[in-house]
N, C-alpha and C positions, 0 to 999 in steps of 0.2 A: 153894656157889657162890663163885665168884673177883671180888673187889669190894677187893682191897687193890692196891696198886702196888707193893709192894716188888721187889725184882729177881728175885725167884722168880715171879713171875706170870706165867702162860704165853702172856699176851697182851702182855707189856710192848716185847716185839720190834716189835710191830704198832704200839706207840703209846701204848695205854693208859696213863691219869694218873691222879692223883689227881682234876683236874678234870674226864673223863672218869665217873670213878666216883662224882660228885657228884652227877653229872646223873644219871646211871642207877640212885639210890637206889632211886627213888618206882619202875621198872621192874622192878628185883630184888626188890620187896616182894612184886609180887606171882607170880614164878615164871619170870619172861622171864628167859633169856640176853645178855647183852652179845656181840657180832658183829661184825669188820668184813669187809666186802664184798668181796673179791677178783677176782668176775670176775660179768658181767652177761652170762646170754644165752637167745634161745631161752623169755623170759618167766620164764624161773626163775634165781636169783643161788647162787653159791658164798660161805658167809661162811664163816671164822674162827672157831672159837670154844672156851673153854676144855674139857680136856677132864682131868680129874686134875691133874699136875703139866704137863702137854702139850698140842699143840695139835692139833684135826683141824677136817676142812674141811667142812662139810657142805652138802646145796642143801635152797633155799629158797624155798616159792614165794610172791607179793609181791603178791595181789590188795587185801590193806587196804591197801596204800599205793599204788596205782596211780591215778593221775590223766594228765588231758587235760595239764596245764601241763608241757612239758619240764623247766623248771629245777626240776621235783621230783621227777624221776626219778631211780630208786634207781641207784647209780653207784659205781663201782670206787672206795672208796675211804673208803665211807661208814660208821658206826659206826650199828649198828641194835638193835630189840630182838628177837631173836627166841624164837617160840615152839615147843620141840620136843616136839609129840605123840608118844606112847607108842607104835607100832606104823602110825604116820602120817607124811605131811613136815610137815615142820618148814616155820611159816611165820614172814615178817617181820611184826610187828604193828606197830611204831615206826620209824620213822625219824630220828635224831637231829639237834639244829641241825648246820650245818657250822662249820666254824672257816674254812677259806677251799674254794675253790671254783675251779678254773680252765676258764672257758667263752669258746663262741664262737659267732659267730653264723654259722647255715646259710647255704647259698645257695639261699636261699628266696623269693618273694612274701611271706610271712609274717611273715622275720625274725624268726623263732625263735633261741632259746639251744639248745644244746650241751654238756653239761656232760661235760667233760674224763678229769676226774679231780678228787676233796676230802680234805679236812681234809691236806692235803700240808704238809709244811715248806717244801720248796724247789721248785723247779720249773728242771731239768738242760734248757737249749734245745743242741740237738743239731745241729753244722754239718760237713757233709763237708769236709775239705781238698780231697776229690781232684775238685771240682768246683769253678766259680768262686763263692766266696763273694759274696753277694746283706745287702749291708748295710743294707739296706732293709728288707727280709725279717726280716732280726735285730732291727732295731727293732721290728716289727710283733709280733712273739714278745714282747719285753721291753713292751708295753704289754698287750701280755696275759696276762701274768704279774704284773704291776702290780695290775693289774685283780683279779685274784683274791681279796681280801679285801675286797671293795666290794659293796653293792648287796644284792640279793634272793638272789644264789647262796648264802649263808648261810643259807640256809633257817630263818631265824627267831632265828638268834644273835645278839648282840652285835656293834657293828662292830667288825674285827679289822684288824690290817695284814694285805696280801698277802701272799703267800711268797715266800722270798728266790729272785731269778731268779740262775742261775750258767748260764754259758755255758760249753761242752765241745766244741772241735774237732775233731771224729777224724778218723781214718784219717792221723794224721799221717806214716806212713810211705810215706805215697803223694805225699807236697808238700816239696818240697825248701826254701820261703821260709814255713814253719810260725811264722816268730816277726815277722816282717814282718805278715803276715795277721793274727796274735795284734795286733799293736801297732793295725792300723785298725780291728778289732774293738773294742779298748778306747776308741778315741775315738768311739763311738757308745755303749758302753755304761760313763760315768762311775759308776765306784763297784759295778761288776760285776763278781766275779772270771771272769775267761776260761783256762781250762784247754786244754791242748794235748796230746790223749789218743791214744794207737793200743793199739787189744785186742790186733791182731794181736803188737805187740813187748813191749807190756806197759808202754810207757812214758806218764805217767803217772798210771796207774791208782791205785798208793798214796795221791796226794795228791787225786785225785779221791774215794776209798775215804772219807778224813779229812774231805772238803768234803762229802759226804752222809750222816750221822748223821741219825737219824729214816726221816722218811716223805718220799722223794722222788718226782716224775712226771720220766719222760721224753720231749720231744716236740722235734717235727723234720717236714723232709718226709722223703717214703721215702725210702730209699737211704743216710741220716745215720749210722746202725750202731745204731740202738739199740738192738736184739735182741743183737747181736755183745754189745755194750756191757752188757748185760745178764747175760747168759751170762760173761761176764768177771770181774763184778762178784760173780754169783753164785757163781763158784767151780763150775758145772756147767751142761749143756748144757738148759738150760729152757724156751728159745727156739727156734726154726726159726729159722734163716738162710736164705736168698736169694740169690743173686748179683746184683748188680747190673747194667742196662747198660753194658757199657763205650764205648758211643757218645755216652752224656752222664750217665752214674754215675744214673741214676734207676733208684729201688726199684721191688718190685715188691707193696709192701705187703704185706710178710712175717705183720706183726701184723695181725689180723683184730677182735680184740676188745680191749678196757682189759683187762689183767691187772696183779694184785698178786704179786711174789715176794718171799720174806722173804732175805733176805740172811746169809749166816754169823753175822758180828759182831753181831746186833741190826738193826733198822732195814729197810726196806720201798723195792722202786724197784714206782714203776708204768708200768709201756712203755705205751706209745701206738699205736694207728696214726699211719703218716703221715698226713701233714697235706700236702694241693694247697693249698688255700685256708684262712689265716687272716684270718678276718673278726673284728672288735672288735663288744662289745657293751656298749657302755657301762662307765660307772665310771668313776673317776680313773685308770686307765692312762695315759692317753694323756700326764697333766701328769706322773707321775714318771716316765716313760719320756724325756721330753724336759725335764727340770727347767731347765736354763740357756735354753730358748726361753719357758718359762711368766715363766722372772725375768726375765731379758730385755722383756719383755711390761710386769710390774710396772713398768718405770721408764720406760717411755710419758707423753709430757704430758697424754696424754689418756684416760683409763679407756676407751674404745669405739674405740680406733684397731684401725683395720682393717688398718695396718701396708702403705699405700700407698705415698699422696703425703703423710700429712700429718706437721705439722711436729713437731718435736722426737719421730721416733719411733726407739727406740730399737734397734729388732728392727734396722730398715733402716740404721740407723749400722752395726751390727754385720755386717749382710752387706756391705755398703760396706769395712769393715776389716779383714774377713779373720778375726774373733772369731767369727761363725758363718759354717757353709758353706750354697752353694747346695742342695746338696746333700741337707742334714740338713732343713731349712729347709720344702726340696719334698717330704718326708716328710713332715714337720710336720703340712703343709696339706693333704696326702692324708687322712692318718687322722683329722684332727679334719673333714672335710669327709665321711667315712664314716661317723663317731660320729653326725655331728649327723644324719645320710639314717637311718642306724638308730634312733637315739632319736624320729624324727619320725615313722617307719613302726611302730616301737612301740607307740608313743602314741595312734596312728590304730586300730592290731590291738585293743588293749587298750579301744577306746573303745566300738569295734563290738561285741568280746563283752559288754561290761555292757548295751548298749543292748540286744542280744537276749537274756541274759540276764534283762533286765528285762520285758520285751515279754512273754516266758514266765512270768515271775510273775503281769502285771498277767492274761493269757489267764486265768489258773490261778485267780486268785484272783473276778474277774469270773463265773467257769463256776461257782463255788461260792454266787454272789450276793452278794459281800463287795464293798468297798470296796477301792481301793488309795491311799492315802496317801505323796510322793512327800517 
């Protein structure tokens, strides 16, 4: 069994580390396989896994780790232990922590999580040129990429940073003002590289090629290219393409499911479906996504300024002088106004399952003649 890192390890394309193989000591002891998840569907998952000096793919069916909780759902992306019976399927018995995690929350009564795609390096947000760019939208992406190393989506790790968000323009050959749009792009996302890509010309793909080493997700709404993009990337056709409307460039949801493809050079993209609705779930996204409105904020006279009327507020000087825009601002207050509606319906979800949760113990234990102690 394959438990070293060296650059001969048939899993090292995929990810696999030394720290990886640290965790998965106590599992190899006793006979599991190391795994990662490629594609989720239909109740049974595609892993990864080593096979001599090479790699094949095998399915896997997931009933020890199946639970009620979404954000512990087995997901494109995930590093598992599995068990391959002799003459049987092969099943997942582990689940491993995550490193990060990029989720969203449904459009549900519930508000429920989503989980994206994990343990990702980067996370590629994907914007058509040939439609009007939505910089709103881009922010909402970049705070949920933020987000991704936060919270419970780590399913039991260590707290980690997010993955690094990199913004990918395509279909540039279809936008004649490709470096204008790059420039408004940038002034929302400070300290984000924004790349200016067409599959179709090939231009530039090399430096996007350079900017994704590792394990990257691609995510966007339909019609972005990320299939195209994919297919490009890979060096062959591994993707369905679509054509787009051309009455307002919208997909037609080419990708159906989270898939993993390995890439020539080493390294992993994971396509997405599109995305209609990016909904935030919590975590610190929302302050590194708008870093200059969070400091802005700090030098407030007052710790609880609600950033109205009152005096010495610094946010309000700043839209006063042209230092932030309305713009960014009314974004700002959208998403932290969504955070807190989610975090509070959360918190409500979460409250009512312990209480019935609980209600079924005290039944349980009562029916027994016992005592329940609170």
């Amino acid at each position: 069994m394959y438990l070293s890192t060296s650059a001969a390890h048939p899993l090292s394309g995929y990810g696999w580390d030394d720290d990886w193989a640290a965790d998965f000591s106590f599992h190899a002891a006793v006979g599991l396989l190391p795994g990662r998840v490629v594609r989720v569907d239909r109740g049974l998952c595609s892993v990864a896994v080593a096979d001599g000096g090479a790699v094949r793919v095998l399915r896997a069916e997931m009933s020890d780790v199946s639970t009620p909780d979404p954000m512990r759902y087995v997901c494109t992306g995930d590093w598992v232990a599995v068990d391959e019976v002799p003459g049987g399927r092969a099943a997942v018995r582990v689940l491993m922590p995550r490193r990060t995690a990029l989720v969203r929350s449904t459009n549900t009564k519930r508000s429920e999580a989503q989980v994206l795609a994990t343990n990702v390096d980067r996370i590629a947000i994907c914007v058509s040129l040939a439609a009007e760019v939505d910089l709103g939208r881009i922010e909402r992406f970049l705070a949920l990429a933020a987000a991704s190393g936060t919270g419970e989506a780590l399913l039991g790790g260590p707290p980690r940073p997010g993955a690094e968000p990199l913004i990918v323009l395509t279909k540039a050959d279809l936008a004649s003002d490709a470096e204008h749009i790059r420039a408004d792009v940038e002034g929302v996302a400070p300290g984000v590289t924004v790349l200016v890509v067409s599959a179709g010309t090939g231009e530039g793909l090399d430096v996007l090629r350079a900017c994704t080493p590792g394990s990257t997700a691609l995510i966007g709404q339909s019609g972005a290219g990320k299939s195209t993009l994919t297919n490009a990337l890979a060096g062959a056709e591994v993707m369905t393409v679509q054509q787009t409307r051309s009455v307002d460039e919208k997909g037609r949801h080419t990708t159906t499911a989270r898939e993993m493809v390995p890439l020539p050079g080493g390294g992993v993209l994971i396509d997405t479906p599109g995305l209609r609705e990016v909904g935030l779930f919590g975590g610190d996204g929302l302050a590194q996504a708008f870093s200059e409105v969070e400091e802005l904020a700090e030098r407030c006279r007052f710790h609880d300024c609600g950033h109205h009327t009152e005096p010495g507020c610094a946010v309000r000087s700043a839209l006063a002088d042209g230092e932030l825009s309305e713009r960014r601002w009314e974004s700002y207050v959208k998403l932290q106004r969504e955070n807190e509606w989610v975090a509070s319906r959360t918190d409500a979800r979460l409250a009512a399952e312990r209480l019935k949760k609980w209600k079924a113990i005290t039944k349980s234990v009562r029916a027994a003649g016992g005592t329940v102690k609170r």
